[in-house]
Steps between C-alpha positions, in 0.01 A plus 500: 500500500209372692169684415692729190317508163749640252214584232315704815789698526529591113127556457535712782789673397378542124212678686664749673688539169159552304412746731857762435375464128559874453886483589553193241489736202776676636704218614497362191619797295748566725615156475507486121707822491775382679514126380481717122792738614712222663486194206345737208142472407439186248320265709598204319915533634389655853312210688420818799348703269298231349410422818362835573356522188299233549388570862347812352332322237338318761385822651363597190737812456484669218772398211571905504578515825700192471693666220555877653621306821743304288617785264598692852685226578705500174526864477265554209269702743604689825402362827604452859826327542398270753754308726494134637546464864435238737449520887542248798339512813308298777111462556313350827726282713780542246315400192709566175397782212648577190365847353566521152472874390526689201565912565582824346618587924684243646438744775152491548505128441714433752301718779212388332572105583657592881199680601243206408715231600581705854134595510335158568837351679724413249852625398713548204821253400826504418561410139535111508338469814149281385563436128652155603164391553388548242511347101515677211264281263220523272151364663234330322175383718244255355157487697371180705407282276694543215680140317802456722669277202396775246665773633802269614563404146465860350708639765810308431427465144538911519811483701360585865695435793254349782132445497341470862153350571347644815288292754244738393505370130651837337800440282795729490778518207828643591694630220852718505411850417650552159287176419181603642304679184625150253375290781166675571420540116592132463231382769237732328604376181391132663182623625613604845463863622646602890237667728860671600762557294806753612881510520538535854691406860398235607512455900715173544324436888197675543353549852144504557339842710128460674331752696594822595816440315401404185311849524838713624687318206225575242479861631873508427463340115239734397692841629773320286327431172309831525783684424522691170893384458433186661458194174495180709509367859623136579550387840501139681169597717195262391187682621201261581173571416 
């Protein structure tokens, strides 16, 4: 793609990320609970929860709160009983988005993820109607610079399933998602840490938005990902800088 930096995009990205710091607490928990309620709460036999876990290490959560959000999960403690649901719809000039939510109101969440969609131009989905687009995977990105052969060799060594080297230089490990927490411990182990690391849907064509565009698109993603039910947002738009 003529002119596209992959590494822009996820520094830019992990900066608007960065600056919703307050919601990732939250996130997190909620995320924990549910992987704890749905595969039980020993990280060692629930590769989502682990995962979770260790996002929120990497936030520098507190092990209580990672415990109390666990325990709800299980039972131990009472808590919200939070349910997973997962939205389709269309962006600028039929760009696809996935909205991942997790809700107490399937209610709200639903009117919640019309109204910003419908309020910069999009529209909600049918069930089905994007998710083709898209690849369930686990996504590991290496910065410019880093030793192409190194991370080749740990990456298959580990069991990954692609490795892509952008023309920008940044290095990107594709796992399956049950095999994304053994794979990204296994490059750490070997002295190789991911700028990004995340279970996530992977847009299989990407187009790229400029100008007044790429701002109605963005205007769309951040009334998405703003939302208190709302956990992730995926879609095939690549916003330029």
């Amino acid at each position: 793609m003529a002119g596209h930096s992959k590494w822009a995009n996820i520094q830019h990205r992990k900066g608007r990320q960065d600056a919703k710091r307050g919601k990732i607490f939250t996130k997190i928990i909620k995320e924990i609970t549910v992987a704890a309620r749905l595969s039980g709460g020993d990280v060692t036999m629930n590769p989502r929860l682990r995962a979770a876990v260790a996002e929120a290490k990497e936030e520098n959560m507190p092990a209580d709160n990672i415990t109390r959000a666990i325990k709800k999960g299980t039972g131990e403690l009472e808590g919200v009983n939070y349910e997973e649901i997962r939205y389709e719809g269309y962006g600028i000039n039929g760009a696809a988005i996935i909205i991942d939510c997790l809700t107490d109101n399937k209610q709200r969440a639903v009117a919640d993820v019309r109204h910003a969609l419908t309020k910069f131009g999009g529209n909600l989905g049918t069930d089905g109607s994007v998710a083709f687009m898209f690849k369930h995977c686990g996504s590991l990105v290496y910065e410019p610079g880093t030793s192409e052969d190194k991370v080749m060799e740990a990456a298959l060594e580990a069991g990954a399933e692609d490795i892509v080297t952008d023309e920008d230089g940044s290095i990107e490990v594709i796992t399956p998602p049950n095999d994304f927490m053994a794979v990204k411990e296994a490059m750490e182990a070997a002295g190789l840490k991911a700028v990004m690391a995340e279970v996530t849907m992977k847009a299989m064509n990407e187009v790229e938005f400029t100008g007044d565009d790429a701002v109605k698109m963005q205007k769309i993603l951040d009334a998405l990902e703003d939302l208190d039910d709302v956990q992730d947002v995926y879609t095939t738009a690549l916003i330029e800088e």
